[in-house]
N, C-alpha and C positions, 0 to 999 in steps of 0.2 A: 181474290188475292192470289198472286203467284207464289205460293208456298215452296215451294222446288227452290225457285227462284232467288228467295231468300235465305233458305236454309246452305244453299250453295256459297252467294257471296258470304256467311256468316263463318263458313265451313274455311273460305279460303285467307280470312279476315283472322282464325284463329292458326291457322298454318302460318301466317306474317308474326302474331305473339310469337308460336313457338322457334323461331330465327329469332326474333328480338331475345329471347330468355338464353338464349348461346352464347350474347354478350356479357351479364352477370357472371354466366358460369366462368368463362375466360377469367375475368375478376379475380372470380376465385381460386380458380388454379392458379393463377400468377401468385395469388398470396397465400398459394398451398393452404389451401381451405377445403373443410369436410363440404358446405354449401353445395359446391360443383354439382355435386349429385343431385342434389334437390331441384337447381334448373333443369338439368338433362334430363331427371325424371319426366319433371313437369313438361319439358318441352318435348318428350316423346310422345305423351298423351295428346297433346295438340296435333302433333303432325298425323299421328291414327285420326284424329278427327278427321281432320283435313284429306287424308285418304279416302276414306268412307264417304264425307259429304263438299268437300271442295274439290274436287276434281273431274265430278259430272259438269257434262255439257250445261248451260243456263239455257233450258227452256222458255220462249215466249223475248218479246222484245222490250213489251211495256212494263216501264217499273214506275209507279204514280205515285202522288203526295204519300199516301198510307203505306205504301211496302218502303220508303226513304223513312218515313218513321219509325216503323218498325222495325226496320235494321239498325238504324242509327242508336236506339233504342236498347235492343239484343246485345248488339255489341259491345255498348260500355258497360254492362253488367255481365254478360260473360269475360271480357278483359279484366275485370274486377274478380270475379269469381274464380277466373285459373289463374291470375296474377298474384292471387292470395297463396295458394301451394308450395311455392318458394318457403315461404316466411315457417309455416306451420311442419312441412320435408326437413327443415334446416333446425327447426326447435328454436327459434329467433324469435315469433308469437307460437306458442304450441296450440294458443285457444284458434278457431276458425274464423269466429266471428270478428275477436279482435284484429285478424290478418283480414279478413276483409274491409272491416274499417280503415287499416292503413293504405290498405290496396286502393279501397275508392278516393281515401283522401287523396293518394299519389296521382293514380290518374284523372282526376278530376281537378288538380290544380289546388285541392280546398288548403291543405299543408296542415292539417289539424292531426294531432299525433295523442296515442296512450303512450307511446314510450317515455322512461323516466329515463334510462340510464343506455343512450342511445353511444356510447363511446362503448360498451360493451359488442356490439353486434358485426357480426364479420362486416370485412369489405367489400364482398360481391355481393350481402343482402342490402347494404346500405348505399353499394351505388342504382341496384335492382329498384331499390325503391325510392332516390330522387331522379331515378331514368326515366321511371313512368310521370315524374313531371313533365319531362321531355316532351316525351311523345303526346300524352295529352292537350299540353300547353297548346300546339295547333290543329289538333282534334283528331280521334284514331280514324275517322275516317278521309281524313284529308289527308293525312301520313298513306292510306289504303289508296286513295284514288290516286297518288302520283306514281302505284308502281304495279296495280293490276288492272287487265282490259277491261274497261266498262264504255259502250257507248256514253256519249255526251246528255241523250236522253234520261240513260238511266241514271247516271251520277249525277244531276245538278240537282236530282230531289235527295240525292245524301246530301249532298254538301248545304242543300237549303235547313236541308233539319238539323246540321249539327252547329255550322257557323255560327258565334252568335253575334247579335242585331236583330232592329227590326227587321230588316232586309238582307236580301245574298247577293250582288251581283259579280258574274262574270269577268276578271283581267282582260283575257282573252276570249275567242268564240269557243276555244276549245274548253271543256273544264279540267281535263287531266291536263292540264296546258295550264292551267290557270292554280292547280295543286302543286303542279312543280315550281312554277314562279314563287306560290306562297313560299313552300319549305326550300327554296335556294334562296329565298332574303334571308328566312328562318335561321337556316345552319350558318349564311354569312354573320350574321350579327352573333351566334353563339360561338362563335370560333376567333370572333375579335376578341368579345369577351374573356374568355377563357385565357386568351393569352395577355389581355391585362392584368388581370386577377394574378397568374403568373408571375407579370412584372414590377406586382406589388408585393411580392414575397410568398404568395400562396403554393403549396405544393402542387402539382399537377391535380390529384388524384382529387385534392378539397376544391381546387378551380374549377372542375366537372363536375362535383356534385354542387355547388354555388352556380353554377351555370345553368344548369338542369332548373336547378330552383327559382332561379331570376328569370332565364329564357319564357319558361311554363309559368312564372308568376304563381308556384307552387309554395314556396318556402321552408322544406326541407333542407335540415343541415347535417351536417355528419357528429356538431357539435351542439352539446346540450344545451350552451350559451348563446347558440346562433352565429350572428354577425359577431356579438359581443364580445366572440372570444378571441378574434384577433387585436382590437383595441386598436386598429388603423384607420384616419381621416381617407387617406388616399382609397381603402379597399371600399368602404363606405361609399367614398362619392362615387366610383366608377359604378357598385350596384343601385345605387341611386339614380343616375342616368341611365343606364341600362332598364332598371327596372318600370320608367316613365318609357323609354323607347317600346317598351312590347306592352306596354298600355294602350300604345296608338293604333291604330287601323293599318293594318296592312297592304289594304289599298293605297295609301298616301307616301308607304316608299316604294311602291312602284311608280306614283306618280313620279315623285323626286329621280327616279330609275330612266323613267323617259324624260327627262329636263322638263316636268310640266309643274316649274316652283312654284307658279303664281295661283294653281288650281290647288296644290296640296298646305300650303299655308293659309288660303281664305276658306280651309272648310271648319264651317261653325261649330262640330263637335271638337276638333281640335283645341281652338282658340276658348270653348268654354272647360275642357279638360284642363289646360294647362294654366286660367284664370282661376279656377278653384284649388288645385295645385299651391300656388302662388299665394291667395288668402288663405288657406288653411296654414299654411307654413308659418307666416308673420304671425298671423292669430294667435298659432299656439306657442312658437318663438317669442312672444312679450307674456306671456300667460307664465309661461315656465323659466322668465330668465330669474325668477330669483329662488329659483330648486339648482339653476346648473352657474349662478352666477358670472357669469360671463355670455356675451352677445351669441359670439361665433361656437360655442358648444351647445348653447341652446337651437343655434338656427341650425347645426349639424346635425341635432337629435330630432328636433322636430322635422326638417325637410326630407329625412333616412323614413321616419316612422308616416309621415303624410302620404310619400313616394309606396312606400309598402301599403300601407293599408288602401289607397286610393286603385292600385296595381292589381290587389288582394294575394299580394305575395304573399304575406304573411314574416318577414322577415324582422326579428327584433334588435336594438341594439341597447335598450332603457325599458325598463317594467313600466309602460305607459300607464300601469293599471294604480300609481303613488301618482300621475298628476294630478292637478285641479282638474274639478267635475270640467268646467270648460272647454278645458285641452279633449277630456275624453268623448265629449258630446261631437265635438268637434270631430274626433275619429272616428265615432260612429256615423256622424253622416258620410263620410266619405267613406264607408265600410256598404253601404245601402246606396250611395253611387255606383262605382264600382269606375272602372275604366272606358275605354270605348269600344263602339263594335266593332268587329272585325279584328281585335288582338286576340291575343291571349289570357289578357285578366277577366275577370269574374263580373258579379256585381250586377245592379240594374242595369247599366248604361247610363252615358252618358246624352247618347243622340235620341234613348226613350226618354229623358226627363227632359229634353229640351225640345221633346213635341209635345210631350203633356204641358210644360209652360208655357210655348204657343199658343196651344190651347184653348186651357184657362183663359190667358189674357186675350184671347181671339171671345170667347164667351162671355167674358167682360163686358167686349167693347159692343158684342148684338146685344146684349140688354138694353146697353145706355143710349144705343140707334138701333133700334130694332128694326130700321130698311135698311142696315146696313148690309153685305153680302162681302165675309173675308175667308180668304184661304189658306191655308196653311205652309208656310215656304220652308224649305230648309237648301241651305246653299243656292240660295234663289231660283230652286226648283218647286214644282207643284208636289208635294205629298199625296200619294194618292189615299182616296179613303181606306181600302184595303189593308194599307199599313198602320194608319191608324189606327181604325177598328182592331189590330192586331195587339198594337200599344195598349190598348183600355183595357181588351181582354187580357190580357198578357198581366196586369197592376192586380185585376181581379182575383186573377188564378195564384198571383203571389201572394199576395193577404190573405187569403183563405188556407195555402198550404201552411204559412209562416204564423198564423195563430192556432191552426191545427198542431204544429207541430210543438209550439209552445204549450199546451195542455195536456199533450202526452208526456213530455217531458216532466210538467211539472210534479208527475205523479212522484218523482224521485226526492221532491219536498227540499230541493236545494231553493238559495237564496234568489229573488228577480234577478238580481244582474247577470249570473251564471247562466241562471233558466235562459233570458231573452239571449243574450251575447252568445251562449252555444247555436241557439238554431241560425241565428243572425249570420253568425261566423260560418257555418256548413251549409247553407242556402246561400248564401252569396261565395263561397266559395275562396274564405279568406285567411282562415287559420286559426290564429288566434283570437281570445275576447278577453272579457276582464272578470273578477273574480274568482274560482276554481277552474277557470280553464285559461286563465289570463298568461300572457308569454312568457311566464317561468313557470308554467306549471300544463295538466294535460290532461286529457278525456277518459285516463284510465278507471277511475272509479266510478261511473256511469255502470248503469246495469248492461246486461247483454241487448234488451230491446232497446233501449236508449238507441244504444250506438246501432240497431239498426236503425231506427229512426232518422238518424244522424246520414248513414248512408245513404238512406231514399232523397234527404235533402240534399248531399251534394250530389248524387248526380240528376237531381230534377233540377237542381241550379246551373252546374256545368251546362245542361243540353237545352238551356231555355225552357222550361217545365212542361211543352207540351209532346215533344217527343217521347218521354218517357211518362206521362199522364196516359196519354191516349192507348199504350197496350194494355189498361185498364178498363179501359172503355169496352161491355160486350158487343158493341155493333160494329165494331175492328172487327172481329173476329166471323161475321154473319160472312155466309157465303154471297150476299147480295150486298154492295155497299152502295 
């Protein structure tokens, strides 16, 4: 393992935080804030890193599956770890832990929050911390790869580990080619956005941090009410379509990019994204029209909270945790779906459950003709086993974390529904849940180890779980792999 190697791009990866943390501070000096100091602080300590260990020449050419993990890995807990310093410099969280837990919520998209009385907290820690939706939302190392040198070699095993899907493929032949295409769809659609939100009455300052939240599928608001607090159909729908647009795969508007309509509408994770979409909505739209008595407020609440939780935004505008059991089941499945690969939202996947139901029905069908011999297609391509196999293990390694984690949890002798819906919510990377942590309320009376707990899950959820599993593993670390 090229240790140099890695400590290098890690070294030059936290010099990129310390320039991003110069934006919060701006924030704050515009709105003559004590904070300011707290980024500068923090942001000087990064740039000494960065002198010390980003700045050395990279050593050696080859970067392999295992150093792509291990970076990919390093780095969203250290962006975690000094991304927390703001919060606890500024006396905003003074505990550490708990500024860690917001920090991972942030970049990791999860939006799960202890804060109770978040209209109290300056505006440079509160755009600070629905920024790191931002930058999350399309992953710190794909933000990384479209603006520092990395051969094509070395960067297609970051972008394989962090990406999430089964799969990673290439835009272009180039991958920092194919970084900067992702993040110039990226910023174009966050910058329409923004200026809808705008045209819907919102102030600049709340349309960027609504954007930050929607873009990232993070769900951070500046207000304790969420969405709820402006009480607008129009603000609603626009993050409701937005927030399904960064659900989809970002390959498919580039397809739409190159005029290839016909290849980006027949792909089958779309078309079952946006089917389940669609039944969840009515489902829970006739479930609950007689809470909101009328059709068109029901279908507005349910398609807002379907769109968020499907997204794993997390974004509220109705305490879904008073519907019928139904309504809520119903969001829970689509909280353990999650959106599809290659966006920004959370979640299993979409294009994994629709090759484990291949499948299945593929294993069905050799029982009942056992000379039969079928393949597995998606977008009437061959699947290769590889990915599959990746699929199985991948379902494995989630039920094993996800009822681990529910047993440590439970030690805290809260009620099931709290118990499962917390780890639920920060493994899949969604926000909210129901009961004591349900969207009017928050993670703050957890103990200290909970909410570590809570951390390891989102970010083993954010990075697909085996990037950050595997620097667990001691044969990572053997000088012979």
């Amino acid at each position: 393992m090229n240790k140099k190697m890695i400590l290098c791009i890690l070294g030059k990866m936290l010099g990129i935080e310390g320039l991003l943390l110069l934006i919060p501070a701006l924030v704050s000096m515009i709105y003559g804030e004590r904070s300011a100091t707290a980024f500068i602080a923090t942001s000087m300590i990064l740039f000494i890193i960065y002198i010390l260990t980003g700045r050395k020449k990279i050593e050696g050419t080859g970067l392999y599956a295992k150093e792509g993990l291990v970076i990919v890995a390093f780095a969203w807990i250290l962006w975690s770890v000094f991304g927390a310093i703001p919060f606890v410099l500024s006396g905003s969280i003074p505990n550490y832990v708990d500024a860690l837990f917001e920090t991972a919520s942030g970049f990791t998209t999860t939006g799960s929050t202890l804060l109770n009385n978040i209209e109290d907290l300056p505006q440079g820690i509160l755009f600070w911390r629905s920024f790191t939706h931002w930058i999350g939302g399309m992953g710190v190392l794909v933000f990384v790869l479209a603006f520092i040198p990395l051969t094509d070699k070395r960067s297609i095993h970051l972008m394989r580990a962090e990406v999430p899907g089964p799969s990673v493929d290439k835009l272009v032949p180039k991958v920092r080619s194919t970084a900067k295409i992702l993040y110039g769809m990226y910023i174009l659609l966050s910058v329409i956005l923004t200026i809808l939100l705008m045209f819907g009455g919102m102030p600049l300052f709340d349309s960027l941090i609504h954007m930050f939240g929607t873009a990232g599928t993070g769900g951070f608001s500046n207000k304790s009410a969420s969405i709820a607090y402006y009480n607008s159909a129009y603000i609603e729908g626009v993050i409701t379509v937005f927030m399904i647009l960064f659900g989809i795969n970002f390959n498919l508007f580039y397809l739409l990019l190159i005029k290839k309509f016909t290849a980006a509408f027949k792909n089958e994770e779309l078309r079952a994204y946006l089917g389940i979409i669609a039944f969840a909505t009515v489902a829970i739209t006739l479930n609950i029209l007689s809470i909101y008595q009328s059709p068109l407020k029901a279908f507005r609440a349910a398609i807002f909270q379907v769109a968020s939780l499907i997204t794993t935004t997390g974004y509220a505008t109705a305490d879904f945790d008073l519907w019928p059991q139904f309504s809520k089941c119903i969001l829970f499945a689509v909280m353990f779906i999650g959106a599809c690969a290659g966006s920004t939202g959370g979640g299993i996947k979409v294009s994994r459950l629709t090759l484990l139901l291949k499948t299945v029905t593929l294993e069905i069908k050799h029982i009942l003709h056992p000379q039969s011999v079928g393949i597995v297609r998606l977008d009437k391509k061959k699947v290769d086993h590889e990915i599959l196999h990746g699929v199985y293990v991948y379902f494995i390694a989630y039920i094993m974390i996800f009822i681990t984690s529910i047993l440590l949890i439970s030690i805290e002798n809260y009620d099931f529904s709290t118990t499962f819906s917390s780890v639920l919510t920060c493994l899949n990377n969604v926000g909210p849940g129901v009961g004591k942590v349900g969207p009017t309320s928050s993670f703050s009376d957890f103990s200290l180890f909970s909410k570590l707990v809570f951390c390891f899950d989102m970010l083993a959820g954010r990075l697909e779980l085996f990037p950050f599993l595997v620097i667990f593993s001691p044969s990572m670390w053997k000088r012979k792999f």
